[in-house]
N, C-alpha and C positions, 0 to 999 in steps of 0.2 A: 470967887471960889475956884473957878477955872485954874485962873491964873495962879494958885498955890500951889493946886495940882500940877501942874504943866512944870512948875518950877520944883516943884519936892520929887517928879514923880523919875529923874534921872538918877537921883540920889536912893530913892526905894531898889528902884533894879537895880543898881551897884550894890547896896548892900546883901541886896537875897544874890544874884549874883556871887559875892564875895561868903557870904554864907555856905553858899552851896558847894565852891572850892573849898572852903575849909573843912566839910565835912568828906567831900573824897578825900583830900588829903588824910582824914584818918583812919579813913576806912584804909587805903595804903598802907601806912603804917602799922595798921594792928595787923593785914595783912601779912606785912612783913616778919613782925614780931613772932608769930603762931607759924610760920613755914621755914624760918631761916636755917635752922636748927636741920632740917630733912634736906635743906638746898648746899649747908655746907659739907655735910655727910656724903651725899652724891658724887659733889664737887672732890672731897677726897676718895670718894670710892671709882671712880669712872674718870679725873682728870678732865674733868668741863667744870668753867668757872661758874661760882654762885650765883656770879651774876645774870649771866645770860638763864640761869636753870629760875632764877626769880623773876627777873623780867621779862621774858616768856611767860611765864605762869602769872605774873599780874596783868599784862595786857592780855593776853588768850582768856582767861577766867573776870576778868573786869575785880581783879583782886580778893576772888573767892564770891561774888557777887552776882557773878552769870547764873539762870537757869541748869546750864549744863553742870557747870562747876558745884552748887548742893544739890541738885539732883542725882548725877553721873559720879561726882566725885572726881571730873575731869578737868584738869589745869591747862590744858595744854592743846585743847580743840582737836583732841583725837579722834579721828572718824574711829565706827567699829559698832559689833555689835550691844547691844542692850543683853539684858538678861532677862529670863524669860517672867519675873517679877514685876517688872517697871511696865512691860508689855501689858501684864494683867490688869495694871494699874490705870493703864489707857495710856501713857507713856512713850511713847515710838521715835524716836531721834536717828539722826545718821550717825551720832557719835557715841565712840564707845564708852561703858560705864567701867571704876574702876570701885575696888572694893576698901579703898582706902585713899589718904591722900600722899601716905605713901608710894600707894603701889603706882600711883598716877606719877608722880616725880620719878621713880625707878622707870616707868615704861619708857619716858619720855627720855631721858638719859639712854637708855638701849637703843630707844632708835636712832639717836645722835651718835651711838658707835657702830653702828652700821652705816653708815656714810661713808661716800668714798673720803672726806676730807679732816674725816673724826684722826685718822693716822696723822696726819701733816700738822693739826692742830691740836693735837692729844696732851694736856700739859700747859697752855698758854694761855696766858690770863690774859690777852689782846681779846675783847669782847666786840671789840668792834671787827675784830678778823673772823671771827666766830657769826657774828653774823654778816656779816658779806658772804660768807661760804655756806652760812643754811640760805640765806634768801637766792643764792645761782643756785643751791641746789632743789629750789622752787618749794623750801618749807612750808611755805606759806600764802596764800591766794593772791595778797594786797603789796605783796613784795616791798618797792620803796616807801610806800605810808608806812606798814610794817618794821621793819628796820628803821624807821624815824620815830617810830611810837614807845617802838623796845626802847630806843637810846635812848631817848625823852627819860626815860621812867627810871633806867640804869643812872643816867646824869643825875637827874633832880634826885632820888631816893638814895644816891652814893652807894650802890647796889657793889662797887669796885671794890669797895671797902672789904666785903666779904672776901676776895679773890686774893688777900692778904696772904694769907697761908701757903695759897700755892704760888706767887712770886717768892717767896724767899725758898721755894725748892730748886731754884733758879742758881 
């Protein structure tokens, strides 16, 4: 009996293993499907690509999955205040709540134009330029895992795709 085990039991955790990949993978995807629409809008309203406004908000939010993210309504691991609701609720976070997943996408685009590098980079669908210049400008705690994690997600998810639009304004 051992012995079945011992021999079946690599092929069980591959499978739950490979199980479990396929269900992030669609949580990603549906992800994608329900935000892309807000991330191409941005993209045309403010000149920052899709991509990076998506992959950002998938790995910061674990692709709408995080506590932060339905609770807060926060994509994008904004510090900031709570509202005095979520407080009463027992609630307390250091990051800020947004009243939408809009208004969470738009905040985070503002802040990307207040960067000194948002001007040099205003217009360019180079994602990978885009974040080398948020991560020196210390966007983010984890800096190089971060910038591997986005690209990871931009790569595999074809997040580039979306940044269609604004290369042919090129």
């Amino acid at each position: 009996m051992i012995q079945v085990i011992k021999r079946k039991l690599p092929a069980l955790l591959f499978s739950l293993f490979l199980s479990a990949a396929v269900q992030a993978q669609k949580v990603v995807k549906k992800f994608i499907k329900k935000y892309e629409h807000i991330a191409v809008e941005n993209m045309q309203k403010h000149n920052i690509p899709a991509s990076i406004i998506l992959g950002v908000s998938i790995v910061e939010s674990a692709a709408g999955e995080s506590a932060i993210a339905k609770a807060l309504r926060n994509f994008f691991g904004v510090k900031g205040k709570n509202s005095s609701s979520m407080e009463k609720l027992g609630y307390k976070s250091a990051y800020r709540e947004f009243e939408s997943a809009e208004a969470s996408f738009e905040h985070f685009c503002q802040m990307l134009k207040r960067k000194k590098f948002y001007v040099k980079l205003k217009a360019s669908p180079d994602y990978k330029q885009w974040l080398k210049s948020m991560n020196a400008a210390s966007y983010a705690e984890a800096k190089e895992k971060w910038v591997a994690d986005i690209t990871r997600a931009i790569d595999k998810y074809e997040l580039y795709k979306y940044d269609q639009p604004m290369q042919a304004s090129f």
